[in-house]
N, C-alpha and C positions, 0 to 999 in steps of 0.2 A: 675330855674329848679323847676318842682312841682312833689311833693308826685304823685306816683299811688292811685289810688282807694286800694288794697290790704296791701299797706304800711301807709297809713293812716288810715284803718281798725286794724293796728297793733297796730297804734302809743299810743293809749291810756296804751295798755297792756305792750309794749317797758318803757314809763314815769315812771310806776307804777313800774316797773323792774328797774330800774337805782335807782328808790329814792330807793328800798329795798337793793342792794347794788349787786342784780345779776349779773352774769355774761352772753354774748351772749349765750351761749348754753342753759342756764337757763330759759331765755326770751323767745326762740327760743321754747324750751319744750311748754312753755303756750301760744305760739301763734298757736303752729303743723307745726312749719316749722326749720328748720334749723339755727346754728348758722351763718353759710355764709349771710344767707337771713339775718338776724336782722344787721349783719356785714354794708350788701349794704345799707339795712333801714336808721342807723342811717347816714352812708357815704350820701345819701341823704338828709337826714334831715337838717345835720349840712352843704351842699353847700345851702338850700333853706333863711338859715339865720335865722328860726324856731328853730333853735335848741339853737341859744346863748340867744332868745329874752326868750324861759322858761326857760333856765340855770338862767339867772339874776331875774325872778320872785320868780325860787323858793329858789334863796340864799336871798334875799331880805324878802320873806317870813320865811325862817330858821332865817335868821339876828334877824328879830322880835320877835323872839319866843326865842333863845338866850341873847340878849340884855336885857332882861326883869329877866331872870335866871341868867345873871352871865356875867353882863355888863365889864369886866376887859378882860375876855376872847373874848368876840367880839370883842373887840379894838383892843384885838392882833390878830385876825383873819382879820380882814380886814386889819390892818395895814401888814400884809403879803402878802396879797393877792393883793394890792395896790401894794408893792416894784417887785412881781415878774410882774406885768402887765407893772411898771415901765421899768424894764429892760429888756421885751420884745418889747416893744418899741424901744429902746434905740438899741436891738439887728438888728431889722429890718429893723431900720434905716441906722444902720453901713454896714450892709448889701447891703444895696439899693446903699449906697456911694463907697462900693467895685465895684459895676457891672459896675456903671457911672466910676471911673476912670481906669478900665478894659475897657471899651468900649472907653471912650476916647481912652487910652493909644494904643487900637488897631485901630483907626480911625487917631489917628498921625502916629502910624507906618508906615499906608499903604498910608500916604502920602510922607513919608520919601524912603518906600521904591518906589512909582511913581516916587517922583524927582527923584531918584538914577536910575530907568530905564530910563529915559527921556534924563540924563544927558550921559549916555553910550552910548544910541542911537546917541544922535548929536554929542560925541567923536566919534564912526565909521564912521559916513557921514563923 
């Protein structure tokens, strides 16, 4: 999916609005449009894949700028941010293993339930 012309007109002022710690309606204010609108903006951004590739630029560039101030505290910021990526993982995966033994378990059934009608049928004949 790609940016409009209009949402990419934004995006710069949207960036500039997130690192400041704004809120959509805020953003919205300094673009002249609505907080819905900056809503869909970013809902676009983050399906074009744009949106995680500057998230990681600009924690990587914070990282730098922390690391250098108060190297104890980066450690534990990433070592956080590491466990909970961990366990989203982890989470997504178990997830993925429900839907497969869900779908099995419903792909035996309904072959349990075929023999069962097959087997009825040839008792009436």
């Amino acid at each position: 999916m790609s940016l409009s012309t209009q949402t990419q007109k934004r995006l710069p002022k949207i960036k500039a609005g997130l690192l400041k710690g704004l809120n959509y309606s805020q953003i919205g204010s300094q673009c002249g449009v609505t907080e819905k609108t900056i809503d869909r903006d970013i809902y676009k951004w983050l399906n074009t894949g744009d949106f995680e590739t500057w998230l990681k630029e600009e924690w990587v560039r914070l990282h730098n700028m922390i690391i250098h101030e108060n190297p104890t505290e980066a450690y534990r910021q990433v070592t956080k941010i590491l466990g909970r990526m961990v366990t989203r993982k982890v989470e997504a995966h178990s997830i993925e293993e429900i839907r497969e033994i869900k779908l099995s378990w419903e792909i035996k059934d309904e072959r349990i339930n075929a023999k069962d009608k097959l087997q009825a049928t040839s008792r009436a004949e």
